[in-house]
Structure formats: structure tokens, C-alpha cells
C-alpha positions in Angstrom: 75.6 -42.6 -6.2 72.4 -42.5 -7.7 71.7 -41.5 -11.4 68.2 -40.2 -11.0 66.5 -37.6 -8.4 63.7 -40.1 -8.1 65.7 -43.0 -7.9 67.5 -41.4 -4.7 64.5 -40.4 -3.2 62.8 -43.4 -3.6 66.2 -45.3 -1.8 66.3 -42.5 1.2 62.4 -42.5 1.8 61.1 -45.3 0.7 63.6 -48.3 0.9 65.1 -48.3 4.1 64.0 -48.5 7.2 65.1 -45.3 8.3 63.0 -44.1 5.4 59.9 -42.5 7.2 61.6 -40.7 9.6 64.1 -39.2 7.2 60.6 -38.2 5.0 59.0 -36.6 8.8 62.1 -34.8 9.1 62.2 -33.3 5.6 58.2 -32.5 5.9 58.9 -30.9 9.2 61.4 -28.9 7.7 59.4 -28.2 4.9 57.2 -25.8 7.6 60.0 -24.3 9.1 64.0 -24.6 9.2 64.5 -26.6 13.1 67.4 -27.7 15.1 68.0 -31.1 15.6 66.6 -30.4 19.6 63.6 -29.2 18.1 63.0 -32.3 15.5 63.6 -34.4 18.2 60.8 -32.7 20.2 58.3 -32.3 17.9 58.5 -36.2 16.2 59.2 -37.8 19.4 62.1 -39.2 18.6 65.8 -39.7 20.0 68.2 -36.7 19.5 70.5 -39.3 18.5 68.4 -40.7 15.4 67.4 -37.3 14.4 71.1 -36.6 14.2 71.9 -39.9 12.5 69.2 -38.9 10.1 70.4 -35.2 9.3 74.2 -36.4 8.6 72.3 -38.5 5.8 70.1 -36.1 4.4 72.9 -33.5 4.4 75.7 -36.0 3.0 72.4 -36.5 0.1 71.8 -32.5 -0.6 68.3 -33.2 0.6 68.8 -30.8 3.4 71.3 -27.8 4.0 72.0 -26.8 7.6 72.9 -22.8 8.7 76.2 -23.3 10.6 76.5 -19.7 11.5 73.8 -19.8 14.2 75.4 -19.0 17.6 73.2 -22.3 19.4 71.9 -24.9 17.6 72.5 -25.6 13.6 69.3 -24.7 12.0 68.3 -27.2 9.4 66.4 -26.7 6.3 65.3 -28.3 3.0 67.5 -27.7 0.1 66.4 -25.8 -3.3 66.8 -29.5 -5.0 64.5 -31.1 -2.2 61.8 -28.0 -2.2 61.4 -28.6 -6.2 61.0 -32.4 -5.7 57.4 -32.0 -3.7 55.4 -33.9 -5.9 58.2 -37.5 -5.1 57.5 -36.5 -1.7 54.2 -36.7 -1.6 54.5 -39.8 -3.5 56.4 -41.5 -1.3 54.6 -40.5 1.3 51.2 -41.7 0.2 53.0 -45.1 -0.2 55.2 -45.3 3.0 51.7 -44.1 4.8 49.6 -46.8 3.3 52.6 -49.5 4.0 52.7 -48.7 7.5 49.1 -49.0 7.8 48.8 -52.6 6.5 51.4 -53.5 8.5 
């Protein structure tokens, strides 16, 4: 789909409106591999969305997800996304500064 790590990143994180939750998810994950009962928990946000969000960020190889856990899939950043810190913390400089003007 997209031709360029950054591109894809900028599109999942930055472009939609989805985008900052998708980028809480990864940096929560980025602490320590979750199921989707305890994103849900610790953002505050629908089980629902945080499921919507995974299927995305899995279906993107932004996130890999451990299916052999007997309850609840953990979830946890892929190699590609743990390499790409310095986009994330781009993007999250600029999504935090956009949500704060507005």
C-alpha cells in the first residue's frame, strides 16, 4: 500500500482520525506486550475500539500479537515498529501539539 515506512506511519498516526489512539496503543505496547482487556483499561477506551485498532495495526506489521496464550492474545510492537522510534516520536510531538490547539 504504501511505498515508504514513514509514509505509512505518517497515514496510520498522523492522518486519521483514529491516528492518536492507534499511536497510545503502540506506545503502551512499547512498555509492555498487553491484551486488548488491558489496553482498554489503561487508555480508557472501548474494548471495541481498541480491537478495531489492533486488527489495523496487525493487518500494517506495526504490531504482532502471541496467539498461543491460553486467555487473552498478548499484543506487542513488531521488530519493524521498535526500529521506527524516532517517526514515533515525531508524530507524536505533532499529533500532541495538534490536539492542544484544538
Amino acid at each position: 500500500m504504501f511505498g515508504d515506512s514513514d509514509t505509512l506511519f505518517w497515514y496510520l498516526f498522523g492522518a486519521t482520525k483514529g491516528g492518536p489512539n492507534r499511536l497510545r496503543i503502540v506506545y503502551t505496547l512499547l512498555k509492555r506486550p498487553a491484551n486488548p482487556h488491558q489496553l482498554a483499561k489503561k487508555l480508557h477506551l472501548d474494548y471495541k475500539t481498541i480491537q478495531h485498532h489492533l486488527e489495523i495495526l496487525v493487518e500494517n506489521d506495526i504490531v504482532i500479537v502471541d496467539r498461543e496464550k491460553k486467555y487473552g492474545e498478548l499484543y506487542s510492537p513488531s521488530p519493524f515498529t521498535k526500529s521506527r522510534k524516532k517517526i514515533l516520536n515525531e508524530i507524536w510531538g505533532k499529533v500532541k501539539k495538534a490536539d492542544e490547539a484544538g
